[in-house]
C-alpha positions in Angstrom: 60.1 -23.6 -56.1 60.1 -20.4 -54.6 58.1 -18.8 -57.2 55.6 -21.6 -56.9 54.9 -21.1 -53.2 54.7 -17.4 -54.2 52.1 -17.9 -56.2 50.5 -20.0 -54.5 50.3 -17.3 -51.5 49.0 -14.5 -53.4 46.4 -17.1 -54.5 45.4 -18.1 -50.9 45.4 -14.3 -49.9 43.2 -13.7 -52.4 40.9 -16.4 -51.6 40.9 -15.2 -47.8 39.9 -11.8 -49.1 36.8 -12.8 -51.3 35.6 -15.1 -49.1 36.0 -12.3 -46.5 34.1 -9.8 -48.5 31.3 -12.1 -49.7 30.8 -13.1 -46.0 30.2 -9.7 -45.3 28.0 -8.8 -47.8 26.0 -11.7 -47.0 26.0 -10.7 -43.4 25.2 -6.9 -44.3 22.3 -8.4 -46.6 21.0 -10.5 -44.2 20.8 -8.1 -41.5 19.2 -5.0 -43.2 16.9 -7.2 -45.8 15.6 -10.1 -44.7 14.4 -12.3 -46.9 11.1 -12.7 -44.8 8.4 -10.2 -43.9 8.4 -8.1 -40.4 5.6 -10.4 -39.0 6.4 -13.9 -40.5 10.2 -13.0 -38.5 8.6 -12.0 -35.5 6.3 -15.6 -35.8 9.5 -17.7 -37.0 9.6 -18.3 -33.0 7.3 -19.1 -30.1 9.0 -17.2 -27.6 11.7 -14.0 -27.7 13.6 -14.2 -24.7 14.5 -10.4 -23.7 18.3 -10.4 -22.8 18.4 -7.8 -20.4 22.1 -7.7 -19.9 22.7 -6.7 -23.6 20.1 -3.8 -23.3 22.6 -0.5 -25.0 21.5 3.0 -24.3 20.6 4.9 -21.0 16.3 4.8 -21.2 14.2 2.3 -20.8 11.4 0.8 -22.5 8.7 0.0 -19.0 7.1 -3.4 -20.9 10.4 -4.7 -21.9 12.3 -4.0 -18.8 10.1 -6.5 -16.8 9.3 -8.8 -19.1 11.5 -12.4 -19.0 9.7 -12.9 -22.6 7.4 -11.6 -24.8 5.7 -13.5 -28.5 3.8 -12.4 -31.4 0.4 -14.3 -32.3 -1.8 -12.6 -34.5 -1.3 -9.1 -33.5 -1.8 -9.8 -30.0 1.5 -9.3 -27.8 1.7 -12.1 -25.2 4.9 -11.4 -22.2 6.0 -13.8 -19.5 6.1 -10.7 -16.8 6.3 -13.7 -13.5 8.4 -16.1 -12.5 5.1 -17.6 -10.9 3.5 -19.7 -13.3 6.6 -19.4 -15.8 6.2 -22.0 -17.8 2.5 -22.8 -17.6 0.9 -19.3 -17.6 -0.6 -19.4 -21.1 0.4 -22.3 -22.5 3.9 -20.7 -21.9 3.0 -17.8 -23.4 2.5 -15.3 -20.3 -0.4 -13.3 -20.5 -2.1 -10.4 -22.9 -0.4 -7.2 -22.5 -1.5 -5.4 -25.8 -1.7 -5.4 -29.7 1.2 -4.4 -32.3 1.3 -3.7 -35.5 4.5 -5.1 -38.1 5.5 -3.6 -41.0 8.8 -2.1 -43.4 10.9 -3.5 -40.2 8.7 -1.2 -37.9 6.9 -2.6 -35.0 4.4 -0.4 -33.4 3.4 -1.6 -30.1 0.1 -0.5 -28.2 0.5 -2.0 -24.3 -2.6 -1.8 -22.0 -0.7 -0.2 -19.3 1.8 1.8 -20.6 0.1 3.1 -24.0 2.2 3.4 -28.0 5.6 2.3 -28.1 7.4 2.1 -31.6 10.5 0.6 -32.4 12.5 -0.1 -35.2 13.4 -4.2 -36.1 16.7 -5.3 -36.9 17.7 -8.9 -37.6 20.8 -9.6 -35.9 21.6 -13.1 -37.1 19.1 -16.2 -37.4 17.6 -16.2 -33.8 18.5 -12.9 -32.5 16.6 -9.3 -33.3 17.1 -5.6 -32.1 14.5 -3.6 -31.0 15.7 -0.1 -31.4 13.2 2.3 -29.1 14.2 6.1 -31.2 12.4 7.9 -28.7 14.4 7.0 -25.7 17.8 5.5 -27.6 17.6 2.5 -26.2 17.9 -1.0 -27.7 17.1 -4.6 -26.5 17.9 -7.5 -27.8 15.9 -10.8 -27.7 16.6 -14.1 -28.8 14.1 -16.5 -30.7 13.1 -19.6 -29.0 10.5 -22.6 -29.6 8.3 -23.7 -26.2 9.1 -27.1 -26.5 13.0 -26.4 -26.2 12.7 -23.2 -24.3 14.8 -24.3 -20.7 11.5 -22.3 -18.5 14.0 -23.9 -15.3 17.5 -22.1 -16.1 15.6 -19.0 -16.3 13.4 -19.2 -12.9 15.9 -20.5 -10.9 18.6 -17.7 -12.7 16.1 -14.9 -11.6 14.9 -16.4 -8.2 15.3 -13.2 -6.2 12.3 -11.7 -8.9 10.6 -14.8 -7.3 10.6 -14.1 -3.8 9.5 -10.3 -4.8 6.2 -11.8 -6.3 3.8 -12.2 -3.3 2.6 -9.1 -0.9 4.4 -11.9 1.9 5.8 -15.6 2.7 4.3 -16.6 6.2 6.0 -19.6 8.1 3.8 -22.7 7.3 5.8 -25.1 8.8 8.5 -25.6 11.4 10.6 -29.2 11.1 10.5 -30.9 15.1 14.1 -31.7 14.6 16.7 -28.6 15.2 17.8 -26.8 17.5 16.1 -23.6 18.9 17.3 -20.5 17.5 16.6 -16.6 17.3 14.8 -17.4 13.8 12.2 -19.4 15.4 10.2 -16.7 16.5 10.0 -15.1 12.8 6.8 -15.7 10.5 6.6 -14.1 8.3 8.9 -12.2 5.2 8.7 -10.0 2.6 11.4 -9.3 -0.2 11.0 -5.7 -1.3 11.0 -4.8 -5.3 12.5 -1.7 -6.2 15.1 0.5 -5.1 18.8 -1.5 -4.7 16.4 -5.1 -5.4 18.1 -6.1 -2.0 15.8 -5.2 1.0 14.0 -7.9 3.1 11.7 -7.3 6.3 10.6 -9.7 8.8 7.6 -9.5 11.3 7.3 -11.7 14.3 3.3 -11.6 14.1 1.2 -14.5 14.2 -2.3 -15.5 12.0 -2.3 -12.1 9.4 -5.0 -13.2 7.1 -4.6 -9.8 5.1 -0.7 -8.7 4.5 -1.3 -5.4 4.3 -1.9 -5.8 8.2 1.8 -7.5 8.9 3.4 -5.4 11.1 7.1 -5.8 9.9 9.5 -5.4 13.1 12.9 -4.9 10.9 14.4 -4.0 7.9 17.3 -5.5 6.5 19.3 -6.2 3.3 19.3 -10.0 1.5 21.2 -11.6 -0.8 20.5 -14.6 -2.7 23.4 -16.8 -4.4 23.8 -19.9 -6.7 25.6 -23.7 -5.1 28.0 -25.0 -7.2 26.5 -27.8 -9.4 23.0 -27.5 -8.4 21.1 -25.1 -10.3 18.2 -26.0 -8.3 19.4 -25.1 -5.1 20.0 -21.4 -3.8 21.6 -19.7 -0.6 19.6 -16.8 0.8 21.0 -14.7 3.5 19.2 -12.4 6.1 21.3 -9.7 8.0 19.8 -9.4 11.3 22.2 -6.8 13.2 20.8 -7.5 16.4 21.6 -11.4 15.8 23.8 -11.5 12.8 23.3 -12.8 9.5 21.0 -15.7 9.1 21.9 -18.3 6.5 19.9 -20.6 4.9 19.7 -23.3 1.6 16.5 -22.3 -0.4 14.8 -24.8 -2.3 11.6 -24.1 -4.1 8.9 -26.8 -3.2 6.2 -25.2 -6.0 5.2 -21.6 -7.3 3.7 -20.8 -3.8 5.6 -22.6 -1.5 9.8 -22.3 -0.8 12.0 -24.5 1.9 14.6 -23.0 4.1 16.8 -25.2 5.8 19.4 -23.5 8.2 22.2 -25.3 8.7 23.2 -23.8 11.8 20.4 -25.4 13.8 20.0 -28.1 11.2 16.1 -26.7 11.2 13.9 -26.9 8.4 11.2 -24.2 7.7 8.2 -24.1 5.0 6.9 -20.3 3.4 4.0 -20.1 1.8 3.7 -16.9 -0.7 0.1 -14.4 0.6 -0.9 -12.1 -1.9 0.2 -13.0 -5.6 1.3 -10.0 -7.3 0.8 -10.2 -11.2 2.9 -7.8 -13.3 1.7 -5.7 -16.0 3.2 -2.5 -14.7 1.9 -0.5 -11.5 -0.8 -2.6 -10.3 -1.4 -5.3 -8.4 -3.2 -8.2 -9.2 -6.1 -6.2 -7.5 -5.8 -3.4 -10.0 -5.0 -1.4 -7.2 -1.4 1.3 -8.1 2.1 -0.9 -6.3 3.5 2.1 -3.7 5.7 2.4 -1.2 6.8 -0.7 -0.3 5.4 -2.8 -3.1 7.4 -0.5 -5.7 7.5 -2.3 -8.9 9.2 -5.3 -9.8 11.6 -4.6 -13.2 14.7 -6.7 -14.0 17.7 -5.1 -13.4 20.7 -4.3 -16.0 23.8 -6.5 -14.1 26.2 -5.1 -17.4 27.6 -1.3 -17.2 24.8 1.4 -19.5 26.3 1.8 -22.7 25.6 4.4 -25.1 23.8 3.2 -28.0 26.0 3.7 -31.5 22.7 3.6 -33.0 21.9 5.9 -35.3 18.2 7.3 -35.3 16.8 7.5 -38.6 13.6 8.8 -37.8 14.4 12.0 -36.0 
């Protein structure tokens, strides 16, 4: 009996081993040689969502950095840079940012704005490549989606503060009859200010701008924006006025230009409409003219601690 359940061990162990090491092999195959071509992987999906978070190394890639996702068609590189329009903005593509060129698991990358970019491709596992950047050290990763089951809403409404950032100014539209009066009455109009911490705000108490860049903001604050439990579609936004205290609202986006702030305290319900769209490619506006100042450019922010990348560069 004992001898039996001996055997019978050394058999299992053994098993456990080989179907260990053949995993791995596969795995190590499947990684370093896939079985497709550079350009039919980078086609296999519609959409390659860039997972910021994962991002390892301490450079940054500019196109990558502010792009929610980018897709491959025919040597034309397509990127979903807004949260305005996400969804509908070329067929869900985004728009036209530059050409590439695939090939021995190299992507070469020419972007209208911010010129040759090369990277080398690695295929993580079935919907998930690397982009290794050897010039900067950096790697991002981005996951394969189709349109059609692409979820366009977790990712707005999980970036909604990039949102806010995407038009020169939101002027009150509309002020609800019921509620009581408060300090927040007499403020039109906001702006959510890109760059820097991601967490400055000013308000301006000034009536009928048709042009933003003639707003004359009266104060400078911080912001933060944060999630409700079980309702992704529903956001708190808070305003510290230190000459009245914070003001605290529920946000609610009505369309891509227009948001709802109800504020509870004075049960009051207030409309912004977004002035002066602001379309990403890199430092322009949608003008063409360079984002300074206080329209510093708009790029997702790493929320996970920089790692160095344990990446070696092959090509240096």
């Amino acid at each position: 009996m004992k001898t039996t359940k001996l055997l019978l061990g050394f058999a299992l162990i053994a098993t456990l081993f080989t179907s260990c090491y053949r995993e791995e092999v596969i795995v190590h195959d499947y990684n370093n040689q896939p079985n497709v071509t550079l350009n039919q992987l980078l086609n296999s999906y519609d959409l390659w969502y860039v997972d910021i978070n994962q991002t390892l190394g301490n450079g940054e890639t500019p196109f990558l950095q502010i792009a929610f996702t980018i897709s491959f068609r025919n040597g034309v590189l397509y990127a979903n840079n807004n949260l305005v329009g996400f969804g509908s903005q070329g067929n869900g593509f985004g728009i036209d940012v530059g050409t590439y060129d695939a090939y021995n698991m190299i992507l070469d990358v020419y972007h209208d704005i911010d010129g040759y970019e090369t990277f080398d491709v690695y295929q993580i596992d079935n919907n998930t490549i690397e982009l290794y950047n050897p010039f900067n050290d950096t790697s991002y990763f981005l996951n394969g989606y189709q349109r059609n089951t692409f979820d366009y809403d977790f990712v707005f409404y999980n970036n909604i503060h990039y949102f806010l950032q995407e038009y020169e100014a939101w002027e009150k539209t509309y002020t609800s009859e019921m509620g009581a009066i408060n300090e927040f009455d007499n403020e039109n109009y906001l702006q959510f200010l890109a760059g820097g911490n991601d967490s400055e705000f000013r308000s301006s108490q000034d009536v009928n701008i048709g042009n933003p860049d003639n707003i004359y903001w009266d104060y400078t604050g911080v912001y933060g924006v944060g999630d409700i439990s079980n309702n992704m579609y529903l956001k708190t936004l808070t305003l510290d006025y230190d000459f009245f205290d914070n003001e605290y609202f529920e946000l609610s986006v009505i369309n891509d230009q227009r948001i709802e702030l109800f504020h509870p305290s004075s049960e009051t319900v207030y409309e912004f409409t977004g002035r002066g769209y602001i379309q990403f490619l890199r430092e322009t506006d949608a003008s063409g003219k360079r984002i300074e100042g206080s329209k510093q450019l708009k790029k997702r922010k790493q929320k996970t601690p920089k790692k160095d990348n344990p990446r070696v560069n092959t090509r240096s």
